[in-house]
RODO-2510 file (C-alpha; in nm, 4 decimals, decimal comma):
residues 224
     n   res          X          Y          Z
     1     x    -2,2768     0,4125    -4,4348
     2     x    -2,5014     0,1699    -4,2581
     3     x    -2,1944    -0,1197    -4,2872
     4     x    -1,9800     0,1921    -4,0983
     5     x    -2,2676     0,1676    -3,8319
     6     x    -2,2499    -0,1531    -3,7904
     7     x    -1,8940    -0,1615    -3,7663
     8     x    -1,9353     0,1141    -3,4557
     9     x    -2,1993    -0,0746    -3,3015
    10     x    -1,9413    -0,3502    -3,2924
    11     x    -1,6931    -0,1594    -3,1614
    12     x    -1,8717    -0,0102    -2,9048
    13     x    -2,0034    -0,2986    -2,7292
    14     x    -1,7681    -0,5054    -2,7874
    15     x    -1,4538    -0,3165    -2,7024
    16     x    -1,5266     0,0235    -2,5543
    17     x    -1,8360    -0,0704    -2,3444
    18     x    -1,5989    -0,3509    -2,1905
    19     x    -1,2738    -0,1458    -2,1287
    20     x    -1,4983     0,1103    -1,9564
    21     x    -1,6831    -0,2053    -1,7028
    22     x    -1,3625    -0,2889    -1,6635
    23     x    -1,1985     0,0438    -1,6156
    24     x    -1,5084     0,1250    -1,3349
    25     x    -1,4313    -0,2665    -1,1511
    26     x    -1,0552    -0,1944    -1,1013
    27     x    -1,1302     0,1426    -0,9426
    28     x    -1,0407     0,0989    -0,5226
    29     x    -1,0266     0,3610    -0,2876
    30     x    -0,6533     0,4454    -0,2232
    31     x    -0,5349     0,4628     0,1631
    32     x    -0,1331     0,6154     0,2487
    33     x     0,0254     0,7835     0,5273
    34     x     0,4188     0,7762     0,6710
    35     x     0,5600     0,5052     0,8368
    36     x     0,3866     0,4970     1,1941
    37     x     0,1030     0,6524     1,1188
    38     x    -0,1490     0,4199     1,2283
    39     x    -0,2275     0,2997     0,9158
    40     x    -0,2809    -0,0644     1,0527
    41     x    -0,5097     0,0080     1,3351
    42     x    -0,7277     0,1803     1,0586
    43     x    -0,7236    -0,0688     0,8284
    44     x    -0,7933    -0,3279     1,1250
    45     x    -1,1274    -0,0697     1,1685
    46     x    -1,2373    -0,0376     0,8182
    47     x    -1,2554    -0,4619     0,7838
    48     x    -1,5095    -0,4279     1,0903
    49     x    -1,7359    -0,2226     0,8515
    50     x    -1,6922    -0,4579     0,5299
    51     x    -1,3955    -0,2968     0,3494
    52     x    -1,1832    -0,5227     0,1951
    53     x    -0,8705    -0,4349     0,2342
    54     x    -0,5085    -0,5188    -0,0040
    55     x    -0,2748    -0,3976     0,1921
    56     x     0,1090    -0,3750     0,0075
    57     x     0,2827    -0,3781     0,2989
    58     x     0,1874    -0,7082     0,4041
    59     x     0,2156    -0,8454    -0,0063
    60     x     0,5708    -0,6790     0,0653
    61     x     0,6423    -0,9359     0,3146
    62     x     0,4194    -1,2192     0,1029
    63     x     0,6909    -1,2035    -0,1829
    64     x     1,0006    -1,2455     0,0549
    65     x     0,9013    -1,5351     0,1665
    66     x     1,0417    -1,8704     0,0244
    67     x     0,8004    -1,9776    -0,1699
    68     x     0,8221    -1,6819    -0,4069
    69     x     1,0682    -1,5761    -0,7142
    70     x     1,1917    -1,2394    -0,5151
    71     x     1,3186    -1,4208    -0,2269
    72     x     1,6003    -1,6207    -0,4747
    73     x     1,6526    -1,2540    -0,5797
    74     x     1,6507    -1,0801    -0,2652
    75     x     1,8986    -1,3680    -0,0780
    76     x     2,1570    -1,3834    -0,3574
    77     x     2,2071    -0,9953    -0,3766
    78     x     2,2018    -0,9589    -0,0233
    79     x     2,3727    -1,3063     0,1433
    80     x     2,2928    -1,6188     0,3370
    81     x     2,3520    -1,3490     0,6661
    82     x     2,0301    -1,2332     0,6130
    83     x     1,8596    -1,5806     0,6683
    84     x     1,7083    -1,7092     0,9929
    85     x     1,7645    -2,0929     1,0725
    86     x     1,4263    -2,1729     0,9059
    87     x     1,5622    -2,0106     0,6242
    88     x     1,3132    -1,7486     0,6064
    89     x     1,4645    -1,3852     0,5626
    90     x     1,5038    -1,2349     0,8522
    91     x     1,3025    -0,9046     0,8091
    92     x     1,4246    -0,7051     1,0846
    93     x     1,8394    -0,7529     0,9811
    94     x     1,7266    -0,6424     0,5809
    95     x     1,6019    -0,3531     0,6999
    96     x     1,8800    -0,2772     0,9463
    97     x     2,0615    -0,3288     0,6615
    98     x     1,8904    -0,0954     0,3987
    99     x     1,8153     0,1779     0,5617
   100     x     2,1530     0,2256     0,6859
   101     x     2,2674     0,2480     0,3174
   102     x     2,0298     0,4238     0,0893
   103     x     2,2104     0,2753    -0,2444
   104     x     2,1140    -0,0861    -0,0989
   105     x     1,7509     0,0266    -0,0129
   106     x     1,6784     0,1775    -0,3781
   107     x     1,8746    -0,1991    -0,4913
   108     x     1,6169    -0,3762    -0,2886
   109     x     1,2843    -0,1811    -0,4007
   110     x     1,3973    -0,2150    -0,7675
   111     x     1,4272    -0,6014    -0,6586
   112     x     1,0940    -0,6253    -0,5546
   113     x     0,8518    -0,3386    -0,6580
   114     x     0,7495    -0,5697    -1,0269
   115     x     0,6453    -0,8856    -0,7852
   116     x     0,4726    -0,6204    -0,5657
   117     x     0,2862    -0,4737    -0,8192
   118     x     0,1899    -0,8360    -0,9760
   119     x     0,0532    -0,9681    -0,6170
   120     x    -0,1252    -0,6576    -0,5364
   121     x    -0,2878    -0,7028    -0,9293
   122     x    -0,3375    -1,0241    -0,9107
   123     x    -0,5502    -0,9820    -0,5499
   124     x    -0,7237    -0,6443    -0,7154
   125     x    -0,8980    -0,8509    -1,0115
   126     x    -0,9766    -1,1395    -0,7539
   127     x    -1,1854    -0,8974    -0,5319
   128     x    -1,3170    -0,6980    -0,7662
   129     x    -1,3473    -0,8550    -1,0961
   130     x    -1,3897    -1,2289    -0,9616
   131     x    -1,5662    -1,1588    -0,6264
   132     x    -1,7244    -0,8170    -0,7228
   133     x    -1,6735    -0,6976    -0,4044
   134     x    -1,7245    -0,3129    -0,3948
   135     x    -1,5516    -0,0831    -0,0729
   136     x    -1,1893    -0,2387    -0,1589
   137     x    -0,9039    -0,0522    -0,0243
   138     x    -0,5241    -0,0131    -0,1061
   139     x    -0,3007     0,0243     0,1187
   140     x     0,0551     0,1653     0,0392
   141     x     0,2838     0,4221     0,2299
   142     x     0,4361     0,4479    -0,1260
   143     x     0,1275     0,4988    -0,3007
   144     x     0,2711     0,8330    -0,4200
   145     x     0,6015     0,7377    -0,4205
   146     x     0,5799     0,4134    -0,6657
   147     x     0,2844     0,6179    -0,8852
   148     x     0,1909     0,2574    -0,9950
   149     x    -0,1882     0,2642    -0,8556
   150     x    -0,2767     0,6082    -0,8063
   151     x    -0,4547     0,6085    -1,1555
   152     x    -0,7104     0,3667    -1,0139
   153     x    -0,7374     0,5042    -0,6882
   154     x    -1,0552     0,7531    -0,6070
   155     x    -1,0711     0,9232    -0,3773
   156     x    -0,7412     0,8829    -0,1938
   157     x    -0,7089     0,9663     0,1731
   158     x    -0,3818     0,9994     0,3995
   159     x    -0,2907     0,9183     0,7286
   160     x    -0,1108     1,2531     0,8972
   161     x     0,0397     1,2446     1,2022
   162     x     0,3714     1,4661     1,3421
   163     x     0,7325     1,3519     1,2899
   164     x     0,7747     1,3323     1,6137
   165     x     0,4517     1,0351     1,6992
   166     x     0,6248     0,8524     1,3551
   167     x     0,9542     0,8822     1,5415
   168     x     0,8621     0,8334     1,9057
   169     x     0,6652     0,4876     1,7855
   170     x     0,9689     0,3295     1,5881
   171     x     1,1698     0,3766     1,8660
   172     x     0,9042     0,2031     2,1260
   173     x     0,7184    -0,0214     1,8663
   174     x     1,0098    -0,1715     1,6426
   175     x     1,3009    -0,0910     1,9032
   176     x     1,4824     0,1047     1,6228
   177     x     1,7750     0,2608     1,6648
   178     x     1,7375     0,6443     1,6118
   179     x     1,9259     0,6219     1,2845
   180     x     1,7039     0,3754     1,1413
   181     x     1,4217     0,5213     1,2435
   182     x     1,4935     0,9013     1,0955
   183     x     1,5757     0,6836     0,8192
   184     x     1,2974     0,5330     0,8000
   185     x     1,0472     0,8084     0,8142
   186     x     1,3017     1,0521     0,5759
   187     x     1,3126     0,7930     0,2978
   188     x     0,9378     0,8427     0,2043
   189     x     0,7313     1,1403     0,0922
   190     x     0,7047     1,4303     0,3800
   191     x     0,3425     1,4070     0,5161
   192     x     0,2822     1,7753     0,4195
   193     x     0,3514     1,6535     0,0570
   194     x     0,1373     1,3552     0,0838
   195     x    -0,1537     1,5567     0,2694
   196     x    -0,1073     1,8319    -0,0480
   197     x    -0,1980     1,5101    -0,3099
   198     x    -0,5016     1,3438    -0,1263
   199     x    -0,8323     1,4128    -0,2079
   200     x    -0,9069     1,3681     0,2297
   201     x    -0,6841     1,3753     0,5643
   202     x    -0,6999     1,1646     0,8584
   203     x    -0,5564     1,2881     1,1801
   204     x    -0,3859     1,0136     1,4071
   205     x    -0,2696     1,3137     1,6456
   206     x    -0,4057     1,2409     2,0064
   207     x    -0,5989     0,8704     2,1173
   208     x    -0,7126     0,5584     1,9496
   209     x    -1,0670     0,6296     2,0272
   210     x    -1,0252     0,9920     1,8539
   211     x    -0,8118     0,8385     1,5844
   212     x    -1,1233     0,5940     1,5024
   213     x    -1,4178     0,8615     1,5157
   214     x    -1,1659     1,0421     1,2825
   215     x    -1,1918     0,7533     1,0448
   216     x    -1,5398     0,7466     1,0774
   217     x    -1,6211     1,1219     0,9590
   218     x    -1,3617     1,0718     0,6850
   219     x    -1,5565     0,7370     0,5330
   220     x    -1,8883     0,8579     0,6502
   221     x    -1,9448     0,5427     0,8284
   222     x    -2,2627     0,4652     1,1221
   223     x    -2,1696     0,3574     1,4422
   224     x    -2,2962    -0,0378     1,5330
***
């Protein structure tokens, strides 16, 4: 009996008391919304109060670039026509080019969503395991759609704002055609859906200045 004991003891903190640290370090706030929802200018906000933010969008663009296995990948599948001189992908012609074709768009996410998830791992441990920074937030418009980090997100708040802001700002911000942009905004989640799985809304439905005191309530931040 008291070698059993022991043997718990052991196991408890040595392997359960360490999974559970662990378990508690990886745990981030999670932070979605549709495309054009004014997800940036809160993120841009939230660093101005400490939070750290890993946002996937940007580690989307991170693992395209030369440098990295998925742009090899990404070039071969898709051809040198997709290359700017530099020899850089050209961002703006791949996604012409998937979201006119949903078949190539599903291709390309398949491509990419395993060096995605790596990056976005690989930054989570650094912040919060290495650094021990606490208030780190993910950012993904396909938080719910991929699944991948939801586990480890708590709470998770979305962005909401109508189809017809999303729609209205692709067409001014990104000069999208209106294909592309319905697209765009139809190949993700509905907002009502997403709004339906968060534990808290944000409204990005009338100015900036509301937008932010929105974002404040939500977070329960103090003004400077």
């Amino acid at each position: 009996m008291i070698i059993l004991i022991f043997i718990y003891q052991l196991y408890k903190y040595f392997i359960i008391t360490p999974f559970l640290f662990l378990i508690q370090r990886i745990s981030v706030i999670g932070l979605t919304g549709g495309v054009a929802c004014g997800k940036t200018i809160a993120t841009n906000f939230l660093e101005q109060y400490g939070f750290t933010i890993i946002d996937m969008d940007i580690i989307s663009r991170k693992i395209l670039m030369k440098d990295y296995p998925a742009y090899k990948s990404v070039v071969k599948k898709f051809g040198n026509e997709i290359l700017l001189e530099n020899g850089e992908i050209n961002r703006q012609k791949l996604r012409y080019i998937v979201f006119k074709d949903d078949s190539k768009r599903k291709i390309l996410n398949k491509m990419t969503h395993y060096y995605i998830f790596i990056e976005t791992l690989k930054t989570l441990i650094w912040n919060r395991i290495i650094l021990f920074k606490s208030n780190v937030i993910i950012v993904s418009p396909l938080l719910f759609e991929s699944k991948i980090f939801t586990w480890i997100c708590s709470p998770i708040y979305t962005i909401a704002t109508t189809e017809e802001r999303q729609y209205n700002f692709l067409i001014n911000r990104d000069n999208c055609d209106s294909d592309i942009a319905n697209s765009m905004i139809y190949s993700q989640l509905s907002i009502k859906t997403k709004c339906k799985l968060s534990d808290k809304i944000i409204w990005n439905n009338s100015n900036i200045k509301d937008f932010k005191y929105s974002i404040i309530e939500a977070f329960n931040l103090c003004f400077f």
